[in-house]
C-alpha positions as CSV (number, residue, x, y, z in Angstrom):
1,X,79.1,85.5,23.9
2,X,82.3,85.9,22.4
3,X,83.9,87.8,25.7
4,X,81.9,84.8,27.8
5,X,83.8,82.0,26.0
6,X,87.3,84.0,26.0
7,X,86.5,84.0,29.8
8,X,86.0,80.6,30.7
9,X,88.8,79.3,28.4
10,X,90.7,82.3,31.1
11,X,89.3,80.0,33.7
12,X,90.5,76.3,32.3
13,X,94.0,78.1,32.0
14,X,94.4,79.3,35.2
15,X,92.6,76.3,37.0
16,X,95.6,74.0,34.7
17,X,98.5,76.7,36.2
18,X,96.9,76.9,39.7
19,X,97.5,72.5,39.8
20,X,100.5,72.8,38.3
21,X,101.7,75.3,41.1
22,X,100.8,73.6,43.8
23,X,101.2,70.0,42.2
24,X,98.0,69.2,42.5
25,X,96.5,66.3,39.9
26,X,100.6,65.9,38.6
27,X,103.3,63.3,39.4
28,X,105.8,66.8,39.8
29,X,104.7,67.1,43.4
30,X,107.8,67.1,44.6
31,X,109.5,70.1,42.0
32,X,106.6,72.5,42.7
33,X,106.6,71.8,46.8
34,X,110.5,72.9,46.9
35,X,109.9,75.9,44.5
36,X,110.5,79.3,46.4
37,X,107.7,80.6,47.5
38,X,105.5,83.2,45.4
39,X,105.4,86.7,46.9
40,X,102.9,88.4,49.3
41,X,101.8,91.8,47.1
42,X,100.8,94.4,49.0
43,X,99.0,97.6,47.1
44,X,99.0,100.3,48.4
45,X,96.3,103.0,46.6
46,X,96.3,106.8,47.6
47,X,93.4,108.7,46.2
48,X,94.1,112.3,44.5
49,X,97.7,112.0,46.0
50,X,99.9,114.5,43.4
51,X,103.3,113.6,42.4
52,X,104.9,116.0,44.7
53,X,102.8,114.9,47.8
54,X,105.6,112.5,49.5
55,X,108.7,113.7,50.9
56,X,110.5,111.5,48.7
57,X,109.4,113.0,45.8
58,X,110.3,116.5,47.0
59,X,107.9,117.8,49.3
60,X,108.5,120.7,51.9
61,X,106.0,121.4,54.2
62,X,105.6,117.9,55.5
63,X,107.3,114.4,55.9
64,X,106.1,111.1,55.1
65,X,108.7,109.1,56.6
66,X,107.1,105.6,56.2
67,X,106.1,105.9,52.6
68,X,109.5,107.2,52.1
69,X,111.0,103.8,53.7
70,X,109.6,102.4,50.4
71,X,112.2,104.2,48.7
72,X,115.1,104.0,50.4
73,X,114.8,100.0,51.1
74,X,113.6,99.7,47.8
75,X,112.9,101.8,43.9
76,X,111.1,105.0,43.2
77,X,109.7,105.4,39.7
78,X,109.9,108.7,38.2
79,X,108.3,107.9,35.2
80,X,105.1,106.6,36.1
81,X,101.4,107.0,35.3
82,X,97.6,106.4,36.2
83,X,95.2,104.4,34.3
84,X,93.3,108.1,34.1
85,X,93.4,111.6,35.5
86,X,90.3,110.9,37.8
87,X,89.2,107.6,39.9
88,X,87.0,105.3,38.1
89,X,88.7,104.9,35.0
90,X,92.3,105.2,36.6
91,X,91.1,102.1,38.7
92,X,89.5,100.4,35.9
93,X,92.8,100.7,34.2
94,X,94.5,99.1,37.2
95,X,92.1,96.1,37.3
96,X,91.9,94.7,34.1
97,X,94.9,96.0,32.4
98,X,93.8,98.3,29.6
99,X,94.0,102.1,29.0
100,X,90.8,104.4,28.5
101,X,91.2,103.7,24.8
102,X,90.2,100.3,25.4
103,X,88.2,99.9,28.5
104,X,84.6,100.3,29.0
105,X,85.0,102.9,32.0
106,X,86.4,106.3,30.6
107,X,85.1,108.7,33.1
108,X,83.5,109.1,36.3
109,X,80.6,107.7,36.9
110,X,78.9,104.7,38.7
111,X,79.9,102.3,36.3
112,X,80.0,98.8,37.3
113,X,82.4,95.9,36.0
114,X,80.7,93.1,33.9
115,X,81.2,89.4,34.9
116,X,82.6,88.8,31.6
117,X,85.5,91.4,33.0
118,X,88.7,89.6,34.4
119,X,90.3,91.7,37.2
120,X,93.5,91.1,38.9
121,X,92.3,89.8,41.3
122,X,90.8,87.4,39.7
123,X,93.9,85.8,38.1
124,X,96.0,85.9,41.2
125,X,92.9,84.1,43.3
126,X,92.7,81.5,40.5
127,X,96.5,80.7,40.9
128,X,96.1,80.2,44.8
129,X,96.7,83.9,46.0
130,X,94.5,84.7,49.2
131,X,92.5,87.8,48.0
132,X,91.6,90.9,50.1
133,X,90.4,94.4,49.1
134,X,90.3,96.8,51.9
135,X,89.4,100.8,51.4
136,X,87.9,102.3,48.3
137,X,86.3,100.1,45.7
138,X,84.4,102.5,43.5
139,X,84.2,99.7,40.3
140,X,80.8,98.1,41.4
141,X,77.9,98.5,44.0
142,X,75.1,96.7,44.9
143,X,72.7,94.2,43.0
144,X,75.6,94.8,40.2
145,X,78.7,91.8,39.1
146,X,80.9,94.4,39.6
147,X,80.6,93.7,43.5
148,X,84.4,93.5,44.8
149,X,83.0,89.9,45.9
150,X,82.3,89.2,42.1
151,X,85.6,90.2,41.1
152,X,88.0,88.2,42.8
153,X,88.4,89.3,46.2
154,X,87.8,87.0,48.9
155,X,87.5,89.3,51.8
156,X,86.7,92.8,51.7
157,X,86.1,95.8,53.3
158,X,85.2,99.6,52.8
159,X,83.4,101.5,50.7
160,X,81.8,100.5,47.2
161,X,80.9,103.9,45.0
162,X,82.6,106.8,44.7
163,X,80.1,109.4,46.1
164,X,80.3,107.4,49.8
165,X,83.9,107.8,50.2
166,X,83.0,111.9,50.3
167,X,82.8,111.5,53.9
168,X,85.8,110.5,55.7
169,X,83.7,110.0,58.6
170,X,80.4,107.6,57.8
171,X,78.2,105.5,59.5
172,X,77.9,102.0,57.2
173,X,81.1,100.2,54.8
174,X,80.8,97.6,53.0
175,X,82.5,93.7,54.5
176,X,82.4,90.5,52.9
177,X,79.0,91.0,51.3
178,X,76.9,93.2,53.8
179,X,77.0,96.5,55.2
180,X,78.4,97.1,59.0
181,X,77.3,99.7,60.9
182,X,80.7,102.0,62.1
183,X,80.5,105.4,64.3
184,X,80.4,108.4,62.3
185,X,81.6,110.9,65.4
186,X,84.7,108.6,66.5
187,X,85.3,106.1,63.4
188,X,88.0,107.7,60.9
189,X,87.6,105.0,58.0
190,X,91.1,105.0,56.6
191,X,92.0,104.1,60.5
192,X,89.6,101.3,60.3
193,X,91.3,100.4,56.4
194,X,94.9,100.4,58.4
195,X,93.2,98.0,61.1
196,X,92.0,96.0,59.0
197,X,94.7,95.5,56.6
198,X,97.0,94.3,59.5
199,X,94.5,91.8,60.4
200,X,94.2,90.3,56.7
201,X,98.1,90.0,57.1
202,X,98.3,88.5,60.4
203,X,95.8,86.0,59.2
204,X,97.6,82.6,59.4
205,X,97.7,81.5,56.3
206,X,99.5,78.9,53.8
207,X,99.0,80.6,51.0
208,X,100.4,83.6,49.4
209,X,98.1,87.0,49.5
210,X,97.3,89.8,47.1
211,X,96.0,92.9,49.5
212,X,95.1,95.8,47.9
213,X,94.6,98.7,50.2
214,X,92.8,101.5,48.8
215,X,92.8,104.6,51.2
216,X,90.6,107.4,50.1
217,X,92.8,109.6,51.4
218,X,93.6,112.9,50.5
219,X,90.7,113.0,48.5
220,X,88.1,115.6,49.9
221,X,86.3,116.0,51.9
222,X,89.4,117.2,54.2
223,X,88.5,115.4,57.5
224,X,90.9,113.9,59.7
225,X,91.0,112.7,63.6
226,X,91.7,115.9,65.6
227,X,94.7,114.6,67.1
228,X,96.3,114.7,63.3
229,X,95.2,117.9,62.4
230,X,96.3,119.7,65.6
231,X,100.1,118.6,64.7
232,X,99.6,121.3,61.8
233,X,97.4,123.6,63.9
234,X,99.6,127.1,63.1
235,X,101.8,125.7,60.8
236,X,100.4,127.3,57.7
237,X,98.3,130.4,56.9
238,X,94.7,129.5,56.5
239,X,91.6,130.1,53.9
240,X,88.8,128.5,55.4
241,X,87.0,126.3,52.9
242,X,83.0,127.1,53.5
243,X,80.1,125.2,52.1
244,X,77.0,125.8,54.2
245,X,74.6,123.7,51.8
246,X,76.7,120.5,52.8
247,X,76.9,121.6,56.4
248,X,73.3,121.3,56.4
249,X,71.8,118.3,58.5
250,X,69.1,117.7,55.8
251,X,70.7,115.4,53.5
252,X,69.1,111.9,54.4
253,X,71.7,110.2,55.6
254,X,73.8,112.7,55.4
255,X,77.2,110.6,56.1
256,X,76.6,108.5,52.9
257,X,75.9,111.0,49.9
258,X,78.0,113.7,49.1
259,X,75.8,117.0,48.8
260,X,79.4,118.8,48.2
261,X,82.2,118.7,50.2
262,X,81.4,119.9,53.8
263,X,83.2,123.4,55.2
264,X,86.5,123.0,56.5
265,X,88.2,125.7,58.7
266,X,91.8,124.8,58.6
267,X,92.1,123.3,54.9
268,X,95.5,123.5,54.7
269,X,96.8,121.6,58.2
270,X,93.8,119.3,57.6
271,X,95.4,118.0,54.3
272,X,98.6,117.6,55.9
273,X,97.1,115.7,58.6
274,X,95.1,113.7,56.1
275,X,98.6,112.5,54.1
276,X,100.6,111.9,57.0
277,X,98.0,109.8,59.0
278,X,98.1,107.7,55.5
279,X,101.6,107.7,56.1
280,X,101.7,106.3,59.6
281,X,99.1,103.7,58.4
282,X,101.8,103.0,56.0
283,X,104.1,102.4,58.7
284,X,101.8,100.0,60.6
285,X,101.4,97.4,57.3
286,X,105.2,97.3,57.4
287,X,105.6,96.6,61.3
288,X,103.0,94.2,60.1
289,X,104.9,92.2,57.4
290,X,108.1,92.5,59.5
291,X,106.3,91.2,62.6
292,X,105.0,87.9,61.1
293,X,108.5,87.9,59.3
294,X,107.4,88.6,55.8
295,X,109.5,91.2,55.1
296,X,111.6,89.3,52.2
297,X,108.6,87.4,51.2
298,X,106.2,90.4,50.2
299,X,106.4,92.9,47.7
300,X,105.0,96.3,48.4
301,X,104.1,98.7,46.2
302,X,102.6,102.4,46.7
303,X,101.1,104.5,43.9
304,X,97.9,106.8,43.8
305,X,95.4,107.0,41.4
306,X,95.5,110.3,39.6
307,X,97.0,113.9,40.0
308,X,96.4,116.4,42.7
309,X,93.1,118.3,43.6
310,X,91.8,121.5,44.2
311,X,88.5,121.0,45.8
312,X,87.1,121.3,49.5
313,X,89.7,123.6,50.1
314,X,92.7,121.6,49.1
315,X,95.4,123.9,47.8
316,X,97.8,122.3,45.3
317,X,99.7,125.1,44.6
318,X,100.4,126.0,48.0
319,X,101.4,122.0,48.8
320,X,103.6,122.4,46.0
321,X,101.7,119.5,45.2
322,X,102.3,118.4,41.5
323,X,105.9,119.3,41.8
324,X,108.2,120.5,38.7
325,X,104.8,119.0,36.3
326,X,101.8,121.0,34.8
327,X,98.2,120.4,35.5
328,X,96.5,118.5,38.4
329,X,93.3,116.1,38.6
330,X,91.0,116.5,35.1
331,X,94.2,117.7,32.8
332,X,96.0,115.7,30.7
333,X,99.5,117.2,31.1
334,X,101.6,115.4,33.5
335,X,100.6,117.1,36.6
336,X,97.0,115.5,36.2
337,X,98.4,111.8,35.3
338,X,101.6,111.0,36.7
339,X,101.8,109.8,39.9
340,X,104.3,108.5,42.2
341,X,105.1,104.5,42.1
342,X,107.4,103.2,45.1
343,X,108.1,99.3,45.0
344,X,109.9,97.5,48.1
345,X,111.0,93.7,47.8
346,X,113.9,93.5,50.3
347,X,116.7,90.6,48.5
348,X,115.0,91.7,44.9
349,X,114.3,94.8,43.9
350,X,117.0,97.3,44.4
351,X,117.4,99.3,47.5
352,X,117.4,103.2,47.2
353,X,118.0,103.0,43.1
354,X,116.0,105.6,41.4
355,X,114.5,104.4,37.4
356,X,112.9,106.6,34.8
357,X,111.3,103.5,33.3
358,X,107.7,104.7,31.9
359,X,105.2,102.7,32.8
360,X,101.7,102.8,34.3
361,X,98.6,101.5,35.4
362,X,97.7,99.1,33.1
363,X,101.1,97.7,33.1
364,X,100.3,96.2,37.1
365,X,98.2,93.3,36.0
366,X,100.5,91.9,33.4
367,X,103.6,92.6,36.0
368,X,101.9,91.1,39.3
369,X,100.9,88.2,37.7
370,X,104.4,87.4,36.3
371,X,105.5,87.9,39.7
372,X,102.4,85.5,41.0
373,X,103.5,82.9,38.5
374,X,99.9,83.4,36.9
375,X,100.1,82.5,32.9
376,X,100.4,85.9,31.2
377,X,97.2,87.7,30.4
378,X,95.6,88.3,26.8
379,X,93.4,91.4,25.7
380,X,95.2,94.0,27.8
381,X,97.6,96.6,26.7
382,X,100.0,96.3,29.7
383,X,103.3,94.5,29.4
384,X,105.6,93.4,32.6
385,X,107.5,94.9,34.1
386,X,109.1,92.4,36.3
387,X,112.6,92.5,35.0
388,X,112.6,96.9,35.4
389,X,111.8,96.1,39.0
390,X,114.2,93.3,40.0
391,X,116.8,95.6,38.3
392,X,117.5,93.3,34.9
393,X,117.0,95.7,32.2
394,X,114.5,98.2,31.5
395,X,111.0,97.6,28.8
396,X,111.3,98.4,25.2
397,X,109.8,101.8,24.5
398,X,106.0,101.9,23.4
399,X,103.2,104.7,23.1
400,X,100.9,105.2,26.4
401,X,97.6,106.5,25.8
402,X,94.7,108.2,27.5
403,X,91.8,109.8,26.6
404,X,89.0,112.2,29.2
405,X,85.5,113.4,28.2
406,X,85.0,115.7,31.3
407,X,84.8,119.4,29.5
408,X,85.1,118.1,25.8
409,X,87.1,115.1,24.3
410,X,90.5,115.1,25.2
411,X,93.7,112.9,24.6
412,X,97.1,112.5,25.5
413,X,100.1,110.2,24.5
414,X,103.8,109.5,25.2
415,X,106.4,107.8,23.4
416,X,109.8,108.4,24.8
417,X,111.1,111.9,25.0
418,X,107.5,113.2,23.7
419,X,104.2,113.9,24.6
420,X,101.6,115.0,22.2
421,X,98.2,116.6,24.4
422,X,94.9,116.8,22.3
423,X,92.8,118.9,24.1
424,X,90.1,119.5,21.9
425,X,88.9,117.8,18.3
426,X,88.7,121.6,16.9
427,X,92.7,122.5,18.5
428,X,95.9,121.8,17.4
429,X,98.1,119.0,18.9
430,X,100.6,120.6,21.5
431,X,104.1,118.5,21.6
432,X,106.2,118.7,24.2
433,X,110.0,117.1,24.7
434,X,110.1,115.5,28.3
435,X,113.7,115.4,28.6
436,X,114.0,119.3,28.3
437,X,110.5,120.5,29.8
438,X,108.7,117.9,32.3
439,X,107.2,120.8,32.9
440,X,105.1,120.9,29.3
441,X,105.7,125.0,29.2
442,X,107.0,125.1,25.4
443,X,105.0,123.3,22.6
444,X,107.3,122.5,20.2
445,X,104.6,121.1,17.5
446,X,105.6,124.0,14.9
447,X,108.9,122.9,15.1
448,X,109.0,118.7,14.7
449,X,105.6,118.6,12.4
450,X,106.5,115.2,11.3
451,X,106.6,114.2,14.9
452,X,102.6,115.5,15.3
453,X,102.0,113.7,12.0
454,X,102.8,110.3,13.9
455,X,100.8,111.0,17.1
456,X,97.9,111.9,14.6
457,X,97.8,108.9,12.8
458,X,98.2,107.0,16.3
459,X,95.4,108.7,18.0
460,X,93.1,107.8,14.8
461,X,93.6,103.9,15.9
462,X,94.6,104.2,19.5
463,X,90.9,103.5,20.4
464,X,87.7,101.2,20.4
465,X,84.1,102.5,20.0
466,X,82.4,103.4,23.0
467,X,78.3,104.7,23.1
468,X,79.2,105.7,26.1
469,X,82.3,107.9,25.8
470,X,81.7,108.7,22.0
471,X,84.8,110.0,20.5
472,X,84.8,112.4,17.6
């Protein structure tokens, strides 16, 4: 009852900013009609995309020129994280704003948001933002509130759970309430999620939009339009990834369950093809924006939602994938949970500046509704970051937290220069100085014990209950 009332007092007090924005029930009229206007945000989501999976962020084997415009024409974040090191509660974190200390969804699972939840969607709709979600959704499904449609998005499109989006290639997505039947032999979703999103922004429309676009790409399965993958054909040397049971046609359907990740005999080019198609999909939202001459009127930003994996055949190590960091998806080192973040506002946010600010998923509500003009949101543990975008000044330093119950309990933490990683109730805290070792290869808890006394006492308040994800 408690979380009902807190959300429809959230309601009165966006309904009173959303008038006063636009003037509406208020003798300012005039003021508010001559205010600049509120920026277009356009997110863009990869899914298992590793820190060192973009050319501007140092890989080799292939380019992702588009993605990479982000950087040069705008900033690229070194020092950012995801809400989690795997997809639910990294996108939970996004959403509504709080770490897996705090929010309901701490692992995989399908786990639905609540209606008494309060997304950001949600606050930038109620503020006069156009709302579309396009791609992955994988926070509600159906005959549960946490439909996308329940949450604040207006329009959507793609897939709701987080088994479906196995298969790049299905024959039903989700749209604006219903399924739609799409080809399975010729219909490569995250072209239809490219499609689509142009269409949301050519949309005329007098009213800012929030668009997030959640490709499921390079998650596995590795699948992509033949055309892609035969630009890589040769490139690389080749393992073939086999996995006859989900090869098998008896699965029923078999193009909307999982069943494992089906057999792939180029892994290798297929992944590459997978991240650069992504890339060129990239390309077409910008010729989009520029088109329709939004370009100084929308802010883009790109970030994925965990580290890099190693299943259906993907091969991190060989991709170089995670970069100079340790781990990939399911650790807790950096490797597993920080991800690239690339923000382009052309006339606001720097051009080609590189920023070590830390900061991370839960940070994106707080920040995109500063940027909406939305009245800053209570309960979450994110803070804006606004002013370490538009290049006036960086955020006061603070203690980011997660915590994983795949394999055991596990926790993690950085303040700063350090990074404490709890992998087990029954181990010891391992400590680790960023500026020296991004790489987390010397734990250093032996020598700065007073430093493991503080992320002890930290981690013994860093989190609520949960039945759940019991802690221990």
């Amino acid at each position: 009852m408690a979380r009902m009332r807190a959300r429809l007092a959230f309601a009165v007090v966006l309904a009173c900013s959303r008038g006063a924005a636009y003037g509406r029930g208020s003798a300012a009229q005039g003021p508010a009609a001559s205010a600049p206007r509120r920026p277009n945000i356009v997110l863009i989501h990869a899914d298992d995309l590793g820190w060192g999976d973009l050319s501007s962020y140092g890989q080799q084997r292939f380019r992702t020129p588009n993605i990479d415009r982000l950087a040069a024409e705008g900033t690229r974040f070194t020092d950012y994280y995801a809400g989690s090191t795997v997809c639910a509660p990294s996108r939970a974190a996004l959403m509504l704003g709080q770490h897996t200390g705090h929010n309901r969804i701490r692992g995989n699972g399908e786990v639905p948001l609540e209606d008494t939840d309060v997304t950001l969607a949600e606050h930038l709709k109620a503020v006069g933002y156009r709302t579309g979600l396009v791609g992955k959704w994988g926070l509600g499904y159906e005959g549960t509130p946490g439909l996308p449609e329940r949450q604040g998005f207006e329009e959507t499109f793609g897939y709701l759970t987080h088994q479906h989006p196995h298969r790049q290639y299905t024959d039903r997505l989700w749209k604006n309430g219903q399924w739609v039947e799409v080809s399975p032999s010729r219909d490569f979703t995250s072209d239809l999620f490219t499609a689509a999103a142009v269409a949301f922004i050519d949309r005329p429309s007098s009213q800012p939009f929030f668009l997030y676009l959640a490709y499921p790409l390079p998650h596995a399965e590795l699948r992509a339009p033949e055309e892609a993958i035969a630009k890589f054909r040769g490139a690389f040397p080749e393992t073939p990834f086999v996995n006859a049971k989900a090869d098998a046609t008896t699965p029923t359907p078999p193009y909307r369950v999982s069943g494992g990740y089906r057999s792939q005999p180029a892994p290798r080019a297929t992944f590459a093809a997978m991240v650069t198609r992504m890339d060129e999909g990239v390309g077409r939202v910008l010729a989009a924006l520029q088109a329709r001459g939004l370009d100084r009127d929308t802010v883009v930003l790109f970030t994925s939602d965990n580290g890099p994996h190693r299943e259906g055949g993907a091969d991190p190590e060989f991709f170089d994938s995670n970069g100079p960091l340790r781990g990939i998806k399911r650790d807790l080192y950096e490797g597993g949970i920080r991800v690239p973040m690339l923000v382009r506002w052309p006339g606001q946010v720097p051009a080609g500046r590189l920023s070590e600010q830390v900061w991370a998923h839960w940070d994106l509500l707080p920040t995109l509704s500063r940027l909406a003009g939305a009245p800053d949101p209570s309960g979450t543990d994110g803070v804006s970051m606004r002013d370490a975008l538009v290049g006036a000044g960086t955020s006061a330093e603070r203690t980011l937290y997660w915590e994983f119950h795949e394999g055991g309990y596990k926790r993690a933490a950085r303040r700063g220069r350090w990074k404490a990683v709890w992998n087990a109730p029954e181990q010891p805290i391992e400590l680790y100085d960023l500026t020296s070792d991004v790489g987390e290869q010397h734990d250093v808890a032996t020598v700065h014990p007073e430093v493991v006394a503080q992320f002890r006492t930290y981690f013994a308040s860093a989190r609520t209950p949960n039945a759940r994800w019991p802690g221990q």
